[in-house]
N, C-alpha and C positions, 0 to 999 in steps of 0.2 A: 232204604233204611231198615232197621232192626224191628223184632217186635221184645217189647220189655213189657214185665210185670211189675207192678205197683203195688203195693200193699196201703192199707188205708187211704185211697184213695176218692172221699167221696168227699171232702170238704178241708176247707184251710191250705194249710200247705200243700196235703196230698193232692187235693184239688187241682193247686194251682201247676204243680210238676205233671199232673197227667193234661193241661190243657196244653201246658209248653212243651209235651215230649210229644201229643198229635201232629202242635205247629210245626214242629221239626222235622216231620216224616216220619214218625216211626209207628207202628202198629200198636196198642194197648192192653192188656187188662190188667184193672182196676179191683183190688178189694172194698170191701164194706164191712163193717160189723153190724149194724142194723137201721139204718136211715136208709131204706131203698128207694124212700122218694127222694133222697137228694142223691143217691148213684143215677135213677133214671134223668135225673134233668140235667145232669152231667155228661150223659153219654150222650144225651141229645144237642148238648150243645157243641159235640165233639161231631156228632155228622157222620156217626156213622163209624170214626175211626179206634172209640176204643167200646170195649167190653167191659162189663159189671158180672161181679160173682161174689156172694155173701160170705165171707170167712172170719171166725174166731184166731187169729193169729196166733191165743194163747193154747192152743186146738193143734198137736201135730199133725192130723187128720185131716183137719178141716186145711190144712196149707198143704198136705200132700195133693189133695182134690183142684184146689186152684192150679199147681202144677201139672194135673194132667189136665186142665183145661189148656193149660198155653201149649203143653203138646201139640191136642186138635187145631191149636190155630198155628202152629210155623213151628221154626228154630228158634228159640229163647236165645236175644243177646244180649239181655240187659235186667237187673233187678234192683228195683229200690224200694231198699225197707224201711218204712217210713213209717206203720204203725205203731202207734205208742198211746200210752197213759200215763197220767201224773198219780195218780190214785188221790187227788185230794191234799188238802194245806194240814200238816202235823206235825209237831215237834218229834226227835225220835223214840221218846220216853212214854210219848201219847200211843204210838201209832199200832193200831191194829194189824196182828200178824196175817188178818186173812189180805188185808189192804198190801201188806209186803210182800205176799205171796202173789198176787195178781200182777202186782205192777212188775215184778220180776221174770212171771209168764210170759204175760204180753212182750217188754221191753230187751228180754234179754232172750229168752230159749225161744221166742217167736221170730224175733229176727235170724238167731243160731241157727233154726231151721230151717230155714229159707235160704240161707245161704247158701248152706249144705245142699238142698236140694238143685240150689241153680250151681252150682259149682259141679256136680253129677252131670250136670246136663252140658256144662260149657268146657268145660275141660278138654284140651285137647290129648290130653292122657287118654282119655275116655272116649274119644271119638267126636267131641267138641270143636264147635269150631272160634274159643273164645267169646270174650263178651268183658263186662262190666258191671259190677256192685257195687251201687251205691247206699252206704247207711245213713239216716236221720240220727245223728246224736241232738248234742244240747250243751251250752256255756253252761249249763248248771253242772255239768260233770266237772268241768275248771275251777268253778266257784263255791260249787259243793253245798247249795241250796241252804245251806243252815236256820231254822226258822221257820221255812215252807215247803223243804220236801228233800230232804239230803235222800230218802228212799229214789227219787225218782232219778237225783244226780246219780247216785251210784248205779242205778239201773244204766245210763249214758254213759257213762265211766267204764261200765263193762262194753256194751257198744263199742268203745274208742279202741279198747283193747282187741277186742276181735279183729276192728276193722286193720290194724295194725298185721297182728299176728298171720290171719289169711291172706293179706297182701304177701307176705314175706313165703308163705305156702306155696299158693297159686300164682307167680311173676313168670313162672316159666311152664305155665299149661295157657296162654293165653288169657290171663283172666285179669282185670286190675280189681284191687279193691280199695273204695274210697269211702271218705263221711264226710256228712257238712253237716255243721254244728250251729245252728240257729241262737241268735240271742236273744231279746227282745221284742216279738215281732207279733203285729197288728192282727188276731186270730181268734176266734171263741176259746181256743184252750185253757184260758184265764178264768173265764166264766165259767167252764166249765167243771173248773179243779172247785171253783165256790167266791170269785174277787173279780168282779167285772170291770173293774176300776184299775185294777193294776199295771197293765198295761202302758195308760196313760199316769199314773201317776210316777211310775218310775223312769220317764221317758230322760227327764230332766237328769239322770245320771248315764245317760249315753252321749258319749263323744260327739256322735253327729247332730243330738238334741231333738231325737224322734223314734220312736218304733219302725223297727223296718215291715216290709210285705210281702206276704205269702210269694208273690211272683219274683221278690229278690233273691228270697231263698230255690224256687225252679231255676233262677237262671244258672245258679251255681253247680245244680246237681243235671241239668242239660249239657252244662260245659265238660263234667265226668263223664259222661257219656258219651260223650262224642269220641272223636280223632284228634279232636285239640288238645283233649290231654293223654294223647298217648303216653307220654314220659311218665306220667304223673301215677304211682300207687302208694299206698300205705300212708294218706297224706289225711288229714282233718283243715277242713277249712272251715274257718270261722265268718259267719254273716250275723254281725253282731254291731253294726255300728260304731266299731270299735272298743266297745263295754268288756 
């Protein structure tokens, strides 16, 4: 199997994509942006098969650094950019520029950057031997947050765009590019933006009549990864219970 790098990978969804891309065979590392006690108890329950490395994604530096860490370990075939922030619940009239500046960082020129960089590396332009990028968007980029965070939609929105655009680039250097777009789904990010509650209380306006799980979301972005979706680039797939 491949080795891929993960980006936010030390809880939630990240989490749960780096425990299903070990299962699958393939080699790891994982970012963090500052919980090293939950990166270590992650690697350890990986056995061994993936790696922990602290990176600011809003940081082009700090992501140049994690790339040369996957260097040292093999041939990069795989990248999923999954780090992100909501910056918080705010109307757009409220919201603080440094809070749009952050969440812009992180969500849009942190993933741009990584891409770029695995795309340098995979390229068979370049002496690549192909691979696969996967990006973390968001149904808020669809739905366009209004309320609670249209910053963080649009931040997803730009996501959906790139992940479009460099598929249309890179189809004929070996490289697919995809995104899977989460809806709803059972995570601290709720709590974290400042609504512990939300979660479940908006469950009731999903089709299937439930929040989905971190692991529903890996299985989608494993399936990118793989050879089963060879056909497949420039595509957004939604894990949203239908919402």
């Amino acid at each position: 199997m491949g080795l891929i790098l993960i980006t936010g990978g030390s809880r939630g969804i990240g989490a749960a994509i780096v425990k299903r891309a070990v299962a699958d065979g393939h080699s790891v590392l994982f970012t963090y942006h500052s919980d090293r006690a939950a990166a270590d108890r992650l690697v350890a329950a990986c056995g061994g098969r993936a790696q922990a490395t602290r990176c600011d994604v809003a940081d082009p530096a700090q992501i140049a650094a994690a790339f040369a860490k996957v260097d040292a370990m093999g041939t990069l075939t795989g990248l999923v950019n999954n780090a992100g922030i909501t910056g918080g619940f705010a109307r757009v009239a409220d919201l603080p520029i440094d809070t749009l500046r952050g969440v812009l960082a992180t969500n849009v020129e942190g993933c741009f950057v990584a891409a770029q960089l695995a795309v340098r590396r995979m390229s068979t332009v370049r002496g690549g031997a192909g691979g696969s990028v996967v990006n973390l968007s968001s149904q808020a980029a669809r739905l366009g947050g209004g309320g609670e965070w249209v910053h963080y939609a649009a931040s997803k929105a730009a996501v959906d765009a790139l992940t479009i655009g460099l598929a249309r680039e890179v189809g004929r250097e070996g490289i697919r590019v995809n995104a899977v777009s989460p809806g709803l789904i059972d995570t601290d990010i709720h709590a974290t933006a400042g609504d512990p509650d939300r979660v479940h209380r908006m469950a009731d306006g999903v089709p299937l009549g439930r929040p989905g799980a971190a692991a529903e979301v890996a299985d989608a972005v494993a399936w990118l990864l793989s050879d089963r979706s060879s056909y497949v680039t420039g595509t957004i797939i939604p894990v949203s219970g239908g919402r």
